[in-house]
C-alpha positions as CSV (number, residue, x, y, z in Angstrom):
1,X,0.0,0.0,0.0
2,X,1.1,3.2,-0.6
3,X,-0.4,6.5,0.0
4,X,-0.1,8.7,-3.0
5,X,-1.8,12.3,-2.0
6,X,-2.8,13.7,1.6
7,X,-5.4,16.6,1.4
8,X,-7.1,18.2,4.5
9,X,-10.5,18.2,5.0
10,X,-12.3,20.9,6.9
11,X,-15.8,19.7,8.6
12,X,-18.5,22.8,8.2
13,X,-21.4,23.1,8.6
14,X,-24.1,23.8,5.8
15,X,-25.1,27.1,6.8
16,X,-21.6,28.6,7.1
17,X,-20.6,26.7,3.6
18,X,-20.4,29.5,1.5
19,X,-18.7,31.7,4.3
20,X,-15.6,29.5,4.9
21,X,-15.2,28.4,1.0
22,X,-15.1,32.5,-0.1
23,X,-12.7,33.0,2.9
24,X,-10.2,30.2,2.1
25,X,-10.3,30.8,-1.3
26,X,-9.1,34.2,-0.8
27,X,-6.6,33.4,1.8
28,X,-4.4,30.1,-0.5
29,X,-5.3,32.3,-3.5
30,X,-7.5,29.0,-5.0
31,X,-10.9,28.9,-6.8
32,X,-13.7,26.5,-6.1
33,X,-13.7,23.3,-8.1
34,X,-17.1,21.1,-8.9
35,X,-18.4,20.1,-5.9
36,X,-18.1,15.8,-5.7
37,X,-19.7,13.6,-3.8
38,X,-23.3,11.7,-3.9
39,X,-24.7,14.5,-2.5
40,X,-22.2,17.4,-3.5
41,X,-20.7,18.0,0.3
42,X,-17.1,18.2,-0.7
43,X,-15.8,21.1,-2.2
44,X,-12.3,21.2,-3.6
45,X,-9.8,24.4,-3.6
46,X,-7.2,24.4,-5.9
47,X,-4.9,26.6,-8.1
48,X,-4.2,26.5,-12.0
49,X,-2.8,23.2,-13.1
50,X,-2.6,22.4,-9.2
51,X,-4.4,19.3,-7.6
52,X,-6.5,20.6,-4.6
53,X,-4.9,19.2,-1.2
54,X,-7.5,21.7,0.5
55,X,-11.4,20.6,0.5
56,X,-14.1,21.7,2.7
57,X,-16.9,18.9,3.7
58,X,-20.3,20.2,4.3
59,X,-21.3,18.1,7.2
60,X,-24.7,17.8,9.0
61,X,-23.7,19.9,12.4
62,X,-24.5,22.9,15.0
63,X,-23.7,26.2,13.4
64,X,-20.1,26.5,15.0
65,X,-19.4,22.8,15.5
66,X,-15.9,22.7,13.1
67,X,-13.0,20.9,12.6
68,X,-10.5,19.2,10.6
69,X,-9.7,15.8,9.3
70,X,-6.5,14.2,7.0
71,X,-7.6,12.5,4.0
72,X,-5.3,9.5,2.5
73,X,-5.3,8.7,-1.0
74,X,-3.9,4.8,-1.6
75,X,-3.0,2.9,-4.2
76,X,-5.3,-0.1,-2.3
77,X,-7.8,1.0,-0.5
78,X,-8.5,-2.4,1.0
79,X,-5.5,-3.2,2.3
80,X,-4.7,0.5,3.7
81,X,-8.1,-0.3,5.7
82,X,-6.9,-3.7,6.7
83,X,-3.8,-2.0,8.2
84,X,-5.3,0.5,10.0
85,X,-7.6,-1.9,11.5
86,X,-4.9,-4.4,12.3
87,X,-3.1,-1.3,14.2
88,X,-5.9,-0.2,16.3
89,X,-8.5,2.3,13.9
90,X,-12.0,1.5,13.7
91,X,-14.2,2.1,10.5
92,X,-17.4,4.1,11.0
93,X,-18.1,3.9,7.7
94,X,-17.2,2.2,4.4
95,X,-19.1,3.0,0.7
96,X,-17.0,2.6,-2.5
97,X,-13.7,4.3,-3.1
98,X,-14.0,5.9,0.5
99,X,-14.0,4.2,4.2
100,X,-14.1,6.6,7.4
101,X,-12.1,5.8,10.3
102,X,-11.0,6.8,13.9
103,X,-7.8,6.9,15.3
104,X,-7.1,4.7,18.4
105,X,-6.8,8.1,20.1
106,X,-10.5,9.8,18.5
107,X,-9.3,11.2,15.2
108,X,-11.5,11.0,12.2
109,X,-9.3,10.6,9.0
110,X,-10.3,8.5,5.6
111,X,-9.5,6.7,3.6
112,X,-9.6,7.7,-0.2
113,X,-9.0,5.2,-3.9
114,X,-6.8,7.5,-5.5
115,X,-7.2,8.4,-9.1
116,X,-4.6,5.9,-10.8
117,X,-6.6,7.0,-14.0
118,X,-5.6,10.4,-14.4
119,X,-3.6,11.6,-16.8
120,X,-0.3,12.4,-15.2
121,X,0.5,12.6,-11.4
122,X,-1.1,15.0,-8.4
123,X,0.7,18.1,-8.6
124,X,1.5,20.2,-5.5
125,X,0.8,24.2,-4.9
126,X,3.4,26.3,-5.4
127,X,4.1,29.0,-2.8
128,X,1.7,32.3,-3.4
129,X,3.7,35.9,-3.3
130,X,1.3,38.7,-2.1
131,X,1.1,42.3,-2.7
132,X,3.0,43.2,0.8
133,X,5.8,40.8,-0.2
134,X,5.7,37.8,1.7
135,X,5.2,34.4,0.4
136,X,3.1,31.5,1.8
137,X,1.9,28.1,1.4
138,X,-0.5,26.0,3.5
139,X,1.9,22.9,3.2
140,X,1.3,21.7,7.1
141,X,-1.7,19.4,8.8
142,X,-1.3,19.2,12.7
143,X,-2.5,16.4,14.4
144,X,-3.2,17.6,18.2
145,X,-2.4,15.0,20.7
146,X,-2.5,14.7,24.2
147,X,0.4,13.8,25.9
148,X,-1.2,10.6,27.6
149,X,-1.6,9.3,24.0
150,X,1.0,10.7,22.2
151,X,3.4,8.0,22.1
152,X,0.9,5.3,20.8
153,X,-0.8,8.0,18.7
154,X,2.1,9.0,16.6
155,X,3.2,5.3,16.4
156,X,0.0,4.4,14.4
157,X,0.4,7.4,12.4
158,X,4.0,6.4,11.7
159,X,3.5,2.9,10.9
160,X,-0.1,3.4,9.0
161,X,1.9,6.1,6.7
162,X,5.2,4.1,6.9
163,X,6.7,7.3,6.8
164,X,9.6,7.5,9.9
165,X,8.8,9.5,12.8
166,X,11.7,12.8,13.7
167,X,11.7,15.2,16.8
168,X,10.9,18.5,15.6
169,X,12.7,22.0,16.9
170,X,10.8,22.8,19.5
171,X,10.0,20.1,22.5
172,X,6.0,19.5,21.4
173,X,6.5,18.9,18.4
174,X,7.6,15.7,16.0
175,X,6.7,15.3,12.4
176,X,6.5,12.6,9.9
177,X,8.5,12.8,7.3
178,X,6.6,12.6,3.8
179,X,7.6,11.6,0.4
180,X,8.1,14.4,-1.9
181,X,5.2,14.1,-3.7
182,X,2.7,15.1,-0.5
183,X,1.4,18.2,-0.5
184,X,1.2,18.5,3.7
185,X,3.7,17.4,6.1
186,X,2.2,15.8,8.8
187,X,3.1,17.7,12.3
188,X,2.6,15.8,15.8
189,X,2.0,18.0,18.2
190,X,2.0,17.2,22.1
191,X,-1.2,18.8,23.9
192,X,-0.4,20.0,27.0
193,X,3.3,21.0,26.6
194,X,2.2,24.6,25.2
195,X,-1.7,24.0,24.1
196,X,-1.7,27.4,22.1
197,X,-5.5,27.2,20.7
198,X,-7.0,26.9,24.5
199,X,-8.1,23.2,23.8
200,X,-7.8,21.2,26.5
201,X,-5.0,19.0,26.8
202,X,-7.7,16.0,28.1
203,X,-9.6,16.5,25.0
204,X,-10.0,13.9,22.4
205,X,-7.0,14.5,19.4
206,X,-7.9,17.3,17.2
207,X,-6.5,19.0,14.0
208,X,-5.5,22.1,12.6
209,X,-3.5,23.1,9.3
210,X,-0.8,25.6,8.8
211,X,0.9,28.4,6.8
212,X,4.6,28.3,6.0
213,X,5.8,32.3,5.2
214,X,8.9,34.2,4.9
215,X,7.2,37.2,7.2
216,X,4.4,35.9,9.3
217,X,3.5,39.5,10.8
218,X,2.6,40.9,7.2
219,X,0.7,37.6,6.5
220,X,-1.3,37.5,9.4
221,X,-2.3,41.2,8.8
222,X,-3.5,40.0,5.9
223,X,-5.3,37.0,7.2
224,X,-7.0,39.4,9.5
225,X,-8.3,42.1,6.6
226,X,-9.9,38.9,4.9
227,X,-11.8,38.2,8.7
228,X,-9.9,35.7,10.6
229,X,-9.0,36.5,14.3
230,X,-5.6,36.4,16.5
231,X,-5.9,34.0,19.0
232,X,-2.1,33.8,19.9
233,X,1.3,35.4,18.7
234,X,4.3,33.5,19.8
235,X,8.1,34.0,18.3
236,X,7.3,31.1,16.0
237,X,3.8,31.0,15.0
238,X,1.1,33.1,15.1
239,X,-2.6,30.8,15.6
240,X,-6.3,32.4,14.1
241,X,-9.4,31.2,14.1
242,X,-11.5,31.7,10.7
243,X,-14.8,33.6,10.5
244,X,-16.9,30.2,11.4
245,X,-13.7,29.0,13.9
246,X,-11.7,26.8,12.2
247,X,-8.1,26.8,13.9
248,X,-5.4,27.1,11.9
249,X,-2.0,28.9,12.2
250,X,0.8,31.0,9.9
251,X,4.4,30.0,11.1
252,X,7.6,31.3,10.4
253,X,8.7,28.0,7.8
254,X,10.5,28.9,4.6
255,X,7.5,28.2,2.3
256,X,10.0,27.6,-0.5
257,X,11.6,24.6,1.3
258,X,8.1,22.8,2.7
């Protein structure tokens, strides 16, 4: 099995659809593709000539009630799901092309067939330069861990992915570290250490994405103009909240090298 593209998902509800699509459009610089699914709920964003790592879900919730979930696109979809079974996930739901899953810690994630038909193979975004300057690229999906199940966690994530598990700079953090080809690192991050978004650290695992930018000041200005709000500023990172809540943060990562 191999995993072949990893997109983030972001779980909204209908009635604040339109809202987050216009806002996330405007802040990766990406346009709306066809909207897929049996019953049109997912909703890709993507560049020119780009294949769209960014979707948002329209899911039957609260007004409010957000979050985020990794997608994985295999080669074999049944045997991805038999190893994630084997090492602990269980399936909430299976139709064709597409099984649902939680982590042994809580985290949704799925499944996905990729599209071995396509002419060519996925092709990455390319960092976006904006009118103050800087340059940035959401390249990063955090997975949000407590510390209580952090080693186990990241051990199914590591061995699911079969991509080899590093310490990152700071002490919270590790990541996994992905093939070229994926669009999103994958970032383990150890609630409870520094919880920056005010989650508690006893909370099921959550997610979040992030920014990479060469001035994360001027891009979080901008963030703010388009109606995202400052949660937390830290030497490293800064973390917002989008206009319906979605967590997400702009760090201080060369967006060239990510």
């Amino acid at each position: 099995m191999e995993i072949l593209w990893l997109a983030a998902f972001a779980d909204v509800p209908a009635s604040e659809l339109a809202e987050v699509v216009a806002f996330w459009e405007a802040v990766t610089r990406t346009r709306a593709g066809t909207a897929q699914g049996r019953h049109g709920q997912f909703v890709p964003l993507a560049g020119t000539g780009e294949s769209p790592h960014l979707w948002i879900q329209r899911v039957e919730r609260p007004a409010g009630a957000v979050s985020w979930h990794p997608d994985l696109y295999v080669d074999d979809l049944e045997e991805a799901a038999i190893r994630a079974a084997d090492l602990g996930a269980q399936t909430t739901r299976s139709v064709p092309n597409l099984v649902t899953l939680s982590s042994p810690a809580g985290q949704q994630f799925c499944l996905v067939s990729a599209d071995l038909s396509a002419d060519g193979p996925y092709l990455r975004a390319q960092p976006r330069v904006w009118p103050d300057g800087q340059r940035s690229l959401l390249d990063q999906l955090s997975l949000d861990i407590p510390i209580a199940a952090f080693a186990s966690e990241t051990r199914f994530w590591s061995l699911l992915t079969g991509w080899e598990q590093h310490s990152g700079s700071l002490a919270e953090f590790d990541y996994l570290q992905r093939p070229p080809h994926i669009p999103l690192r994958l970032l383990l991050q150890r609630l409870g250490v520094e919880d920056d978004d005010g989650v508690d650290d006893l909370e099921p695992p959550h997610a979040h994405v992030d920014f990479a930018c060469d001035d994360f000041e001027e891009e979080r200005r901008r963030h703010e103009r388009l109606g995202a709000t400052t949660i937390r500023t830290t030497k490293y990172w800064v973390t917002l909240r989008d206009p319906v809540g979605l967590l997400y943060c702009i760090t201080s990562r060369n967006p060239e090298e990510s």
